[in-house]
MARVO-378849 format. One line per field, with one value per residue (C-alpha): residue in one letter; z, x, y; chain; residue number from 1. Coordinates in Angstrom, 1 decimal, decimal comma. Layout:
<atoms>
residuo	[A  ...] $
w	[Z  ...] $
u	[X  ...] $
v	[Y  ...] $
cadena	[A  ...] $
num	[NUM  ...] $
</atoms>
This chain:
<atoms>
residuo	[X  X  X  X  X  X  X  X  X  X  X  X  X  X  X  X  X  X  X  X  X  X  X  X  X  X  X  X  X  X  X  X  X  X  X  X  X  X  X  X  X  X  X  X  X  X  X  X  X  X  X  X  X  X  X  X  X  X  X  X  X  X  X  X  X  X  X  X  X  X  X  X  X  X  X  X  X  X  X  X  X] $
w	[0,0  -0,6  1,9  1,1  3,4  3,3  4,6  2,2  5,0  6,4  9,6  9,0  9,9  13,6  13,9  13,7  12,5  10,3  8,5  11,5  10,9  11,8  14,7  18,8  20,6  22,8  22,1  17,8  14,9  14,6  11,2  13,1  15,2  11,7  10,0  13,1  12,6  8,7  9,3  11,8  9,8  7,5  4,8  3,9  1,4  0,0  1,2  -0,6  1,5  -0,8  0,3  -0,4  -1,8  1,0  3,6  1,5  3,5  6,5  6,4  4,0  6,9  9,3  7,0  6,4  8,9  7,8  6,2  3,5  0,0  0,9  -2,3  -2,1  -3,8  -4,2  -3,8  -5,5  -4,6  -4,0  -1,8  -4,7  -6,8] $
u	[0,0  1,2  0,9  0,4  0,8  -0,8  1,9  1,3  -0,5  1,3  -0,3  -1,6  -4,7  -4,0  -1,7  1,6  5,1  5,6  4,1  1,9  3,4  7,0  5,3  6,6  4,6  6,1  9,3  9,0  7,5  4,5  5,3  7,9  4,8  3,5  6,4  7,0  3,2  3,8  6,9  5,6  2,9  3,8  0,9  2,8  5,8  6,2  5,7  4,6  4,8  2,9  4,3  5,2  8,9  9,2  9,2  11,1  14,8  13,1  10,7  13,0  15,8  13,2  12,7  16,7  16,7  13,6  14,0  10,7  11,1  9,9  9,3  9,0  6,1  5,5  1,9  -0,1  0,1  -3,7  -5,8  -7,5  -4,4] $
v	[0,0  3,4  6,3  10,2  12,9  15,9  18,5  21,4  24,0  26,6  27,0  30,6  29,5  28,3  31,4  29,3  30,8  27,8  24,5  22,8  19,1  20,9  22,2  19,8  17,7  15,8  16,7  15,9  17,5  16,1  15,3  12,6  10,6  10,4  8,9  6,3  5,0  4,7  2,6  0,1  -0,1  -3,8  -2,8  0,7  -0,1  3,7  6,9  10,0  13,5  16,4  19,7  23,5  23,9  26,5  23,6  21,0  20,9  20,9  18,0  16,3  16,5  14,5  12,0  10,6  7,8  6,3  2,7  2,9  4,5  8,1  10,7  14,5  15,1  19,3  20,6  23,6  27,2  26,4  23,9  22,6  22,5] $
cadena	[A  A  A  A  A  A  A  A  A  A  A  A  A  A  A  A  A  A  A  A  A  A  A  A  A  A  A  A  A  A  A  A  A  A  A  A  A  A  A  A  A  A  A  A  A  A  A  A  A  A  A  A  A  A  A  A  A  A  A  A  A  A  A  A  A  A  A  A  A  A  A  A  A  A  A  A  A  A  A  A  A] $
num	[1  2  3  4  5  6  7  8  9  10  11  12  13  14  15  16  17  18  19  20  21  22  23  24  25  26  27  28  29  30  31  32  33  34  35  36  37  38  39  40  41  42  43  44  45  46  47  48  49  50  51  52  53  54  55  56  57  58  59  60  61  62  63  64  65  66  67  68  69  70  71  72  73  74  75  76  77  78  79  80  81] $
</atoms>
């Protein structure tokens, strides 16, 4: 099965300074509780992250230790898009 993750907000909405998923709980982005659940999960054998160019480095520099095929994939300027 493949997985996509939404991570194309910005967080404006909630009043954060940055993308939401790169926001700490618990210590980790909360993009990193994600990516733990996906790889203990047997059924997920690739992972696709959608997000803005602006947020690339950093949420690509979370995902380096993981072991499953992770892709950058970029999102629209819009929600729809």
């Amino acid at each position: 099965m493949h997985l996509l993750i939404a991570a194309a907000g910005s967080g404006t909405r909630m009043g954060a300074a940055c993308n939401k998923l790169l926001l700490p709980i618990a210590g980790r982005p909360i993009l990193s509780w994600t990516l733990d659940a996906a790889m203990a999960a047997h059924s997920i054998n690739w992972i696709g992250i959608v997000g803005q160019p602006l947020d690339k480095e950093s949420i690509m520099g979370l995902v380096k230790n993981y072991s499953k095929p992770l892709e950058w994939i970029n999102g629209g300027s819009t929600r729809q898009e």
